[in-house]
PANU-270841 format. One record per residue: x, y, z of N, C-alpha, C in turn; residue in one letter. Coordinates in steps of 0.001 Angstrom, whole numbers, plus 500000, padded with zeros to 6 digits. Each point is the difference from the previous one (the first is absolute). Layout:
<kezas>
XYZXYZXYZA ...
</kezas>
This chain:
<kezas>
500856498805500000499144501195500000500893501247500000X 499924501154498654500529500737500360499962501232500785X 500852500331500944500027501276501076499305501477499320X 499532500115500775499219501352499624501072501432500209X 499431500915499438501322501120499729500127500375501967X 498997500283500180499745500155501367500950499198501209X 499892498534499640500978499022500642501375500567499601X 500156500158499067501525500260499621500485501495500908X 499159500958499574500386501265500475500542499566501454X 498778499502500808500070499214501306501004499648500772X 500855498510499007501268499922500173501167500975499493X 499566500514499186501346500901499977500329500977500686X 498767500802500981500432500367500829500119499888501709X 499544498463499922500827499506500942501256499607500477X 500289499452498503501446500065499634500876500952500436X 499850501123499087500294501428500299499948500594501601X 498990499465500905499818500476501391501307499083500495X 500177498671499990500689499072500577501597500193499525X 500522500774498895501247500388499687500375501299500251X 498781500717500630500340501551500255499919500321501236X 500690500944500622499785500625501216498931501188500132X 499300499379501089498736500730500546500227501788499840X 500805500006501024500521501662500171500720500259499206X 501089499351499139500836501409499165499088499878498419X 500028498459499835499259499766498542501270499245499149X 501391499941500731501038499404499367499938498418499873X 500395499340499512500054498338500250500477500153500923X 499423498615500707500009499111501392501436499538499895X 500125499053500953501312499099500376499314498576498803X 498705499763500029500032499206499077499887500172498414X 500023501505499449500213500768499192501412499938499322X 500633500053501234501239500410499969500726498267498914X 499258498732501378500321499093499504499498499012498620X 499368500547499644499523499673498692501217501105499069X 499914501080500037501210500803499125501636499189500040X 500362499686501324501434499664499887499517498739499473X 499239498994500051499381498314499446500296500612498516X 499524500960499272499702500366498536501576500207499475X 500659500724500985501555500599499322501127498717500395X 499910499152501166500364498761499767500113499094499117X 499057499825499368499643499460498880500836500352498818X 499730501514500029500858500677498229501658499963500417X 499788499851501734501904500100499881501003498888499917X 498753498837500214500246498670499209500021499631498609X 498601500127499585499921499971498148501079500856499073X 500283501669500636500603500778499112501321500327500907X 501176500131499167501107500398500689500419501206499718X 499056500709499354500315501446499991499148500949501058X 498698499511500603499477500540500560500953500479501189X 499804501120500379500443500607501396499454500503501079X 499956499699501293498616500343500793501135500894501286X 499535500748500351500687500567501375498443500436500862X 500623499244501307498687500170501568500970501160500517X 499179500660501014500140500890500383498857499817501403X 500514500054501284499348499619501454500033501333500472X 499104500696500137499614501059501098499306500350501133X 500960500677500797498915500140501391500443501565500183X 498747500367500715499576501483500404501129500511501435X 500591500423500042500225500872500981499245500914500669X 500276500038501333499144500815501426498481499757499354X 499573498884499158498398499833500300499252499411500878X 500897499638500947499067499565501572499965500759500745X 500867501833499776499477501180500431499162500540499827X 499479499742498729499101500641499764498890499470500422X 499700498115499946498635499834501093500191500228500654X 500939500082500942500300500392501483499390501326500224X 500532501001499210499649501752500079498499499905499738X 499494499790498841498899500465499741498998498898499529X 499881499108500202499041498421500317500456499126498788X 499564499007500004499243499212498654499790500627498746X 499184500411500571499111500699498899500907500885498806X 500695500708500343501020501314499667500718498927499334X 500961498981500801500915498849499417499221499335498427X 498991499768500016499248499975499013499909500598498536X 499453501540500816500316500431499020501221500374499147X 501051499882500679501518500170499435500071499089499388X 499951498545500365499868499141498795499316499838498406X 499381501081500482498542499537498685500689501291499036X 500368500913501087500671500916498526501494499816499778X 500519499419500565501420499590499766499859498791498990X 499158499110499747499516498710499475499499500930498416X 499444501079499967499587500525498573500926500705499524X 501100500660500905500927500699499374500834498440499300X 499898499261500480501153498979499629499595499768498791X 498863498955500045499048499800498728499972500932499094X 500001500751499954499388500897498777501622500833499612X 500868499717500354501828500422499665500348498332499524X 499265498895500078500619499381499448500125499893498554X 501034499394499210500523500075498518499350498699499592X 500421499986498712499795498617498962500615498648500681X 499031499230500292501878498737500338500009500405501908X 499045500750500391500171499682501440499290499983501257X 499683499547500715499037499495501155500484500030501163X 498773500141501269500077500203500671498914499404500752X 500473499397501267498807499206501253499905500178501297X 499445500295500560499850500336501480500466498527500685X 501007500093500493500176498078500877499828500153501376X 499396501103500622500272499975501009499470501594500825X 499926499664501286499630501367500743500671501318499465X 501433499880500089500244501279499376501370499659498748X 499351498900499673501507499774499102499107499379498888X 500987500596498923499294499456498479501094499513499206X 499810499670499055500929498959498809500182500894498695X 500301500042499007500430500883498828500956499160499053X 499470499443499126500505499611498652500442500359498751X 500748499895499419500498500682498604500435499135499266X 499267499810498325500565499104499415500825500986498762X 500351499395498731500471500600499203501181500957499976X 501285499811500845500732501210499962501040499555499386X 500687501045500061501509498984499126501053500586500870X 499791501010500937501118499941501122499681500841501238X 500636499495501349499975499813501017499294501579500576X 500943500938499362499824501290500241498204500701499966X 499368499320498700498567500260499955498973499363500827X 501055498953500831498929499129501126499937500988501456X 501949500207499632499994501390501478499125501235499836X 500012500400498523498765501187499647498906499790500522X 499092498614499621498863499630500620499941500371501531X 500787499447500754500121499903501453500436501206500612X 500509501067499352500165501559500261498279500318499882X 499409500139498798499027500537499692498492499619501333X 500146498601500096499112499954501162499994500410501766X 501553500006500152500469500388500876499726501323500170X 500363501188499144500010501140499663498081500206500044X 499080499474499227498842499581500003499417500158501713X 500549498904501284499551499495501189500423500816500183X 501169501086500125500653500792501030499372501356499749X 499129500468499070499183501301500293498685499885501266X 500279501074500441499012500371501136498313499485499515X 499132499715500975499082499370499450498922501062501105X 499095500625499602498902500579500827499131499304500656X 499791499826501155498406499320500370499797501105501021X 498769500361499048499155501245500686500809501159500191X 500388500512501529500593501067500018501453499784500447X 500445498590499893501059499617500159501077499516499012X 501213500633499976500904499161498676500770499300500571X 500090498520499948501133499276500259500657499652498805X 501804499710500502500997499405499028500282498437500483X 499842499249498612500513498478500042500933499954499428X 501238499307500693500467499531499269500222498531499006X 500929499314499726500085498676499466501446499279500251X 499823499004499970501489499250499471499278498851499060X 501407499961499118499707498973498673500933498875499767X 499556498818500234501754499530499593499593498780498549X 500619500051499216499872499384498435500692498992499627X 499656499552499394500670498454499331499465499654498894X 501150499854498682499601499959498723500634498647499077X 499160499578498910500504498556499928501082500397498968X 500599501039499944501221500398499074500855499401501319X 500158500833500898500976499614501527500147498611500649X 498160499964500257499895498999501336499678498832499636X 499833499905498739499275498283499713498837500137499493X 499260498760499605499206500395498913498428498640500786X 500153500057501113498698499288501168499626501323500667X 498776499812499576499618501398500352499617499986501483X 499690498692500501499971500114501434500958500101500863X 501194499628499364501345500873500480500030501528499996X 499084499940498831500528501754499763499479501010500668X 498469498853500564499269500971501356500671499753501595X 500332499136499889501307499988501324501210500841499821X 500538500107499231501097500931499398499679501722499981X 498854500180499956499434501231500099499606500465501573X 499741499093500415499707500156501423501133499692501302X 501027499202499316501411500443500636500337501323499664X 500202500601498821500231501627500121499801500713500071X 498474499942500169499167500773500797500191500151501591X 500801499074500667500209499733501361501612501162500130X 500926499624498727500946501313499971499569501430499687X 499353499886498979499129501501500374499528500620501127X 499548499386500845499311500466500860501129499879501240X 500988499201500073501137500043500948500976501561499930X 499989500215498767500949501132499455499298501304499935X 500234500546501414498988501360499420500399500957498678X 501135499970499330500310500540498956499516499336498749X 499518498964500307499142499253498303498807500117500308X 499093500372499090498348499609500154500246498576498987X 500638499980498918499917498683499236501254499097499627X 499830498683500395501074499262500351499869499090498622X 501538499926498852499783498670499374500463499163500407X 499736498450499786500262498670500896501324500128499381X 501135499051500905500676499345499558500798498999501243X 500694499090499224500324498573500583500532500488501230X 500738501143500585500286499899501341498579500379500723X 498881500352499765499015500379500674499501498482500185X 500385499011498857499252498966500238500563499199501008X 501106500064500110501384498907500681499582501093501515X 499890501375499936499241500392501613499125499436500034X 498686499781499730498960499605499833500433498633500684X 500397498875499694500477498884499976500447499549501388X 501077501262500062500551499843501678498844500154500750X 499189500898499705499185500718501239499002498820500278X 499426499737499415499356498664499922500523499078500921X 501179499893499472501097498899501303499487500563501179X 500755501199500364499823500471501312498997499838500823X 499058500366499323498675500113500565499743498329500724X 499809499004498952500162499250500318501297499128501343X 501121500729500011500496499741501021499813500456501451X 499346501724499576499821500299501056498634499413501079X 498843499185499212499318499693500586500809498706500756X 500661499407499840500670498696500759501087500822500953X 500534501012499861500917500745500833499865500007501849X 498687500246500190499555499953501137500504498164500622X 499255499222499276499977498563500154501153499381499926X 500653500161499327501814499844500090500864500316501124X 499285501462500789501016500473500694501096500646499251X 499711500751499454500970500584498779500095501474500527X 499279500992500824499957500978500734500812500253500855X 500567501098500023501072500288501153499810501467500579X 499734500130501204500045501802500732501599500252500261X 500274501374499275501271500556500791499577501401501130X 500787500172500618499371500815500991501160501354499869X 499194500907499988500979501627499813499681500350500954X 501175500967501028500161500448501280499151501361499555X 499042500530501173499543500956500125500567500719501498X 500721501808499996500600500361500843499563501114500444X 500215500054501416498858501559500335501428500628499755X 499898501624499616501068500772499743499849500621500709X 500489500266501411500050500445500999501294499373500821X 500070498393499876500793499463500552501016498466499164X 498923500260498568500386499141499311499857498776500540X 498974499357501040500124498529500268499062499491499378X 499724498823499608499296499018499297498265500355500582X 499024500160499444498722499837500362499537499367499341X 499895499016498814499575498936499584500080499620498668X 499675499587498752499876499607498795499247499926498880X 500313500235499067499207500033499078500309498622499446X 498717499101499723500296498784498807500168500218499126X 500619499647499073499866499879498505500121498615499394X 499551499856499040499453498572499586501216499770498218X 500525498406500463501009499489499188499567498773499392X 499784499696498637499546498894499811501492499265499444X 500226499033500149500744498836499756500197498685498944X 499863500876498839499400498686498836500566499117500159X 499405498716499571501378498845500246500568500233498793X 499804500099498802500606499719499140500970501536499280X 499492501262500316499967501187500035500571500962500622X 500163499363501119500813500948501497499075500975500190X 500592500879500995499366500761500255498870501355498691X 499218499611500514499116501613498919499785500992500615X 500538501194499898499440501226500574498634500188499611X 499500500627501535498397500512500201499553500935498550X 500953500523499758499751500882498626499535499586499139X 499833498641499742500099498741498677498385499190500669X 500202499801501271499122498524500232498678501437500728X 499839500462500417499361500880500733498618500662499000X 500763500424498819498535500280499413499509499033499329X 500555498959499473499270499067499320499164499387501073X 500114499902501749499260499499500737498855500839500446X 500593501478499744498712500719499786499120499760499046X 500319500128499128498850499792498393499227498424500326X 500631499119500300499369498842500479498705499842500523X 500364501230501457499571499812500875500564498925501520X 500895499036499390501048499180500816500659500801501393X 500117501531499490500443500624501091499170499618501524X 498435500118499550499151499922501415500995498424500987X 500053499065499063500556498613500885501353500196500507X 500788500630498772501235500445500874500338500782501231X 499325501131499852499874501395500943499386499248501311X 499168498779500110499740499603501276500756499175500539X 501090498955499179501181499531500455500663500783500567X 500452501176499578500868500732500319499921500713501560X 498359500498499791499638500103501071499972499256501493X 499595498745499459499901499089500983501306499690500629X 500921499898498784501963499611500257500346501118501017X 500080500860499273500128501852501176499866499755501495X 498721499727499819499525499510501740500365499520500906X 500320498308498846500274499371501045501530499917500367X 500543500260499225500857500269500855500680501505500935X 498931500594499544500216501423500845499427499702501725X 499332499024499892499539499741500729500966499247501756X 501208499157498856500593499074501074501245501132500120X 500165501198499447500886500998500733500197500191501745X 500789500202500209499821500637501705500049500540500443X 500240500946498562499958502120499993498656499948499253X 499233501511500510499029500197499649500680501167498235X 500628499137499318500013500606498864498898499945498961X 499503501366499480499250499891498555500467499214499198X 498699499229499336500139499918498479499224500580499470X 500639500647498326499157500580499252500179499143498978X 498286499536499481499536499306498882499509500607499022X 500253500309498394499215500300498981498467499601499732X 499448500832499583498588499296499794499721500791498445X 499622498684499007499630500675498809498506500347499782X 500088500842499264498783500885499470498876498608500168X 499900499317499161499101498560499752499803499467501359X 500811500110500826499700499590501622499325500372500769X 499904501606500214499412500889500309498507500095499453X 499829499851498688498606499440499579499409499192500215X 500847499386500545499129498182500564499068500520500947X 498704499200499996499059500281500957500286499131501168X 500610499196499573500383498916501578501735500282500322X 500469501358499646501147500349500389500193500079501596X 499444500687500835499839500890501324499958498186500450X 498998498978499494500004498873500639500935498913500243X 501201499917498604500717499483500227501676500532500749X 499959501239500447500522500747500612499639499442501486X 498804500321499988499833499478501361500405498715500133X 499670498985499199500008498458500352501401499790500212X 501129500845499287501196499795499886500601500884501495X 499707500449500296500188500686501345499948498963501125X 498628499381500062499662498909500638500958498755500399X 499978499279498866500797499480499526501394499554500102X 500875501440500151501454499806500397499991500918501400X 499174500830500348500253500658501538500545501217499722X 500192500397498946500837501384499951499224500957500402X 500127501197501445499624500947500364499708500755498600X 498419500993499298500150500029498873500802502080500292X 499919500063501402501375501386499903501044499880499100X 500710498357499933501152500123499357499921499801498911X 499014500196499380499479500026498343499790500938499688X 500564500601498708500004501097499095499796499508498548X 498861499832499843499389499983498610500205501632498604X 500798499466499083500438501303499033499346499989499159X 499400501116499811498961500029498686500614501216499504X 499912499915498513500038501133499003498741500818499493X 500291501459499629499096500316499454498966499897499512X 500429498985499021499683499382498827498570499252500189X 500670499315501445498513498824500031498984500899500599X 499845500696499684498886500734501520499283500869498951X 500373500563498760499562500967499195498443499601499213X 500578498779499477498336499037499568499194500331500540X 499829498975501497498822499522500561500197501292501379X 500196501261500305500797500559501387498835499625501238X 498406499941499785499026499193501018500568498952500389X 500481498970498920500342498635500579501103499972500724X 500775500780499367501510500148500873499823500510501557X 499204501183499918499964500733501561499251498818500533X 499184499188499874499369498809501093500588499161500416X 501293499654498708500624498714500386501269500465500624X 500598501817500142501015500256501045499779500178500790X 498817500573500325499225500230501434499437498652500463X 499619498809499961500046498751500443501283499839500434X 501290499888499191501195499757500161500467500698501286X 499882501297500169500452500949500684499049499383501588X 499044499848499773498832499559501108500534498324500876X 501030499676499020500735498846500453501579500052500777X 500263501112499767501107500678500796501175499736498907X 500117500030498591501303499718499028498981501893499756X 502030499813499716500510501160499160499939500152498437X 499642501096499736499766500417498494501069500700499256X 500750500374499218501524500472499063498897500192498795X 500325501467499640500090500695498771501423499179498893X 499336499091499139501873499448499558500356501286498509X 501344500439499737500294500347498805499217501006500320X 500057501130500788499161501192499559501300500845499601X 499023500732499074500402500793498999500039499935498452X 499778498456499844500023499303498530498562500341499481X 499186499736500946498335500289499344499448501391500327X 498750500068500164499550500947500123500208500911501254X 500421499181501443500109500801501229499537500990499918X 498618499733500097499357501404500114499910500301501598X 499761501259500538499707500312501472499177499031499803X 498622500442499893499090499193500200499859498723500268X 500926499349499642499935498296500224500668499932501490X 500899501095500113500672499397501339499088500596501065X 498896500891499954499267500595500656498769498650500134X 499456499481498913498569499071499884500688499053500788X 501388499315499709499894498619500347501072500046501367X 499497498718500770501154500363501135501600499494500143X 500695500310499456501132499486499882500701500297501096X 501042499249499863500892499858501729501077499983499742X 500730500260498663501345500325499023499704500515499267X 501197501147499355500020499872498695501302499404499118X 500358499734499211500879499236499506500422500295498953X 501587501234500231499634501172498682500983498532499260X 499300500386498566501329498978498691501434500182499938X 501024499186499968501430499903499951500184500963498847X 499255500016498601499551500960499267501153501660500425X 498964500369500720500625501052500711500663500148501209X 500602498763500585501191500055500691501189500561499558X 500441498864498976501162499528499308500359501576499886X 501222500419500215500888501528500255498619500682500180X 499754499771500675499098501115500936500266500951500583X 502059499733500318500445501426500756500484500556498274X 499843499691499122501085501142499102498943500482498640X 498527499149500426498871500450498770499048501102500732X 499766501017499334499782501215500873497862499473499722X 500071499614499212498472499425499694499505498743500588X 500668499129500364499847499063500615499970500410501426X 501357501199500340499594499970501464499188500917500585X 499269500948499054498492500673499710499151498645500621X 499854499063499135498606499011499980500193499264501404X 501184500109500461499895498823500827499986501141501479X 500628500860500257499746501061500902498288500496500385X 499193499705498792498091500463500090500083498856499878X 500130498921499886499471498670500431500035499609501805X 501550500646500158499979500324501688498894500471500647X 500184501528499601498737500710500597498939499524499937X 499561499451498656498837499956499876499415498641501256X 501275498783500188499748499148500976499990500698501031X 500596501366500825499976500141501099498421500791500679X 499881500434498148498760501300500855498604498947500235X 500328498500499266498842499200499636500684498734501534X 500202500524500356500553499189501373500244498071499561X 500573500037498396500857498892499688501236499707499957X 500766498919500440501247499630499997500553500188498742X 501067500078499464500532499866498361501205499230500270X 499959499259499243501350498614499502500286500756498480X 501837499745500322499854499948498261500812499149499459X 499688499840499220500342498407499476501273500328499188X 500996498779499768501236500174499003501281500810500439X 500088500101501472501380500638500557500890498987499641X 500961500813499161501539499206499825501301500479500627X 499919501667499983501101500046500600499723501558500889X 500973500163500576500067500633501586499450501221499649X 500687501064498959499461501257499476498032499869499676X 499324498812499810498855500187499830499319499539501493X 500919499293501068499578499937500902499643501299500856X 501576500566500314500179501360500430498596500914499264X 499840500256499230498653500648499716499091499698500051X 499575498878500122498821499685500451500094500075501924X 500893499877500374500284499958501826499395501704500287X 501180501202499039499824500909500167498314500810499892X 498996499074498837498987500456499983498853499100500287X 500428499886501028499385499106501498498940499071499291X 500730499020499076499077498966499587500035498514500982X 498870499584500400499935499171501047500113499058499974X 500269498682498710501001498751499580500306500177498379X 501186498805499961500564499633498951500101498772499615X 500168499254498978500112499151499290500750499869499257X 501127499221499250500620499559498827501491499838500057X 500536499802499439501303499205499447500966500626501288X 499985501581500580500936500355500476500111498844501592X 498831499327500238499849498754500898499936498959499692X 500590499547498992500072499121499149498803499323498924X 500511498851499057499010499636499275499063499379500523X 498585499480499074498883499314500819500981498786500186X 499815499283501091500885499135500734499117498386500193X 500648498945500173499276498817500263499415500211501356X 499164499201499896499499499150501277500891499914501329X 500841499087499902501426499731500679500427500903500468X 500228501432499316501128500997500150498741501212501165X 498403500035499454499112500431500597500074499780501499X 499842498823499926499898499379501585501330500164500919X 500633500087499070501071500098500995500282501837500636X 499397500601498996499530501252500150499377500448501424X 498791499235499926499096500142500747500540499435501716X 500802498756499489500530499954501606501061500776500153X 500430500556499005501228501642500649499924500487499398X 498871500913499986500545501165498939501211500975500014X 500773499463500636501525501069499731500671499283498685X 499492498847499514500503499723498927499758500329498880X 498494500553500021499884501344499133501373500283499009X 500594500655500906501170500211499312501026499670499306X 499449498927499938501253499136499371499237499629498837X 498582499904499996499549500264498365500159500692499372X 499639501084500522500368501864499190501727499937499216X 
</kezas>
């Protein structure tokens, strides 16, 4: 029986509903996958065909729901989605894959340079100011590309390949658009490893705390430590925190680590027989935890550590997001008798205001502006109103990264109330700690 025009119309634009996106009107993710299914095909049958992907995601567009709702986020899409569409050329496409990230295809070129044209032009395209209502916001983009002239000629490589350099784009604040190539992939490759090692890291026992002397400058004797955290590859040696630290951020892995660490801190701060501090890091992602304040407590519990001799360090950084969630979960903290540290101020925003809203019990100016602190007339500007500003706000100030005597002497002279770093030697083992702690006159013999 044949279908009536009606039936047909019917399906075709169901069709059409089921390959398109609701809100912008661009193809779907399954849009998307029917197009790369179609150019697969020709980059098999024909060996002249040439296809270059192109992976994009929006910059500061979770500010903008954040600032001004949903709704607003919306509409930036829908006109950022027609500016795209309607600038596209002969030979090229474009799909929404995602909340704020879309795909971009180009067939027909004959060199590399007119694929980077493409990927200027949309970029250039996303990065004009966009009105909603009486408001103009700016988006930006990052792009990262992969073309079967370069990268191979599987196009589902070539959407993995696009989305590794899209990950350098967006690492490099000086690129908005990244082209792939084999060392991004061979990073790519490692990181993967890592990740994967670092989830067994914990379970191995592959973790190590070194402990850095913290000194009141008044008399220079030992008042307690800062941890810092050493991982131990077996096969690798040691990795600096610089390397393993954000990939456990991006994870999220940090939350499991950061409570080892925590818990390690404790307990053995705990079997001391000096009432010395420890100071523990706490990352941004930790601090968000809603069962943070709980496993703090449980870990308190747990090993016996008075939580006086706990100094939990937070940065700027984590508190700026969510600052409700933050003030509940320092004021719980604080309600438990641990200490709070401003860490690295001066790197972010240090605004008054933050040291006024939240209750801190340090501040913790950055090594940043230690380092010749007696002979940089700007540095010893920042770090002199970092004084004051701790004294008139009735906070202690540490500053971190003393190496040698001339930056001590100035900081003594402008009555800063501890120190930290190399001029008391390096972060130190376990072994060398404890032995600390049962004399600290040996202090000195680290320094």
């Amino acid at each position: 029986m044949q279908q009536s025009r009606m039936e047909v119309e019917a399906q075709d634009q169901l069709q059409q509903a089921a390959l398109h996106d609701p809100l912008t009107g661009l193809p779907n993710r399954m849009g998307l996958t029917r197009k790369t299914s179609e150019l697969a095909s020709r980059l098999a049958i024909d060996e002249t065909e040439r296809v270059a992907v192109m992976t994009i995601d929006l910059d500061a567009f979770k500010e903008v729901n954040d600032l001004y709702g949903q709704g607003a986020g919306d509409k930036v899409l829908q006109r950022l989605a027609k500016r795209l569409s309607t600038a596209l050329e002969e030979d090229e496409f474009i799909a929404r894959s995602g909340g704020d990230e879309f795909v971009a295809i180009k067939r027909n070129f004959r060199r590399i340079g007119q694929v980077v044209a493409m990927a200027e032009r949309l970029h250039c395209l996303i990065s004009e100011p966009v009105d909603i209502g009486t408001v103009s916001t700016a988006i930006g983009a990052s792009i990262g590309v992969a073309t079967s002239i370069e990268d191979g000629r599987d196009l589902r490589e070539l959407l993995n390949k696009s989305a590794i350099a899209l990950h350098r784009a967006k690492e490099d604040p000086g690129a908005n658009i990244a082209l792939f190539s084999l060392e991004m992939d061979q990073q790519s490759r490692e990181k993967v490893k890592m990740i994967g090692d670092l989830r067994m890291a914990c379970a191995r026992d592959e973790f190590e705390l070194v402990y850095q002397l913290q000194n009141n400058l008044s008399d220079l004797q030992a008042t307690g430590f800062e941890v810092l955290l050493r991982w131990n590859h077996p096969v690798q040696g040691t990795i600096s925190p610089t390397v393993f630290i954000p990939v456990a951020e991006e994870t999220g892995l940090i939350r499991e680590i950061g409570l080892w660490v925590l818990r390690t801190a404790c307990r053995e701060a705990a079997s001391w027989h000096k009432p010395f501090t420890v100071a523990v890091n706490v990352a941004p992602q930790q601090l968000a935890q809603q069962s943070f304040v709980e496993h703090v407590s449980d870990i308190l519990m747990e090993t016996g550590l008075n939580p006086e001799r706990l100094e939990l360090e937070i940065t700027e950084a984590s508190i700026i997001d969510d600052q409700a969630h933050a003030l509940k979960v320092m004021c719980q903290l604080k309600d438990m008798g641990i200490k709070i540290a401003m860490d690295d101020f001066g790197t972010g925003y240090s605004s008054l205001s933050t040291l006024q809203i939240f209750p801190f019990d340090k501040i913790k100016i950055d090594r940043s502006f230690v380092q010749d602190v007696h002979k940089d007339h700007q540095r010893a500007a920042i770090v002199r109103s970092t004084l004051l500003l701790g004294k008139a706000l009735n906070i202690p100030v540490l500053a971190e990264g003393v190496e040698y005597e001339d930056e001590l002497l100035f900081l003594q002279k402008e009555n800063c109330q501890s120190v930290q770093g190399f001029y008391f030697g390096k972060p130190m083992s376990l072994e060398k700690a404890r032995a600390i702690v049962a004399d600290p006159d040996l202090q000195q013999e680290a320094g």
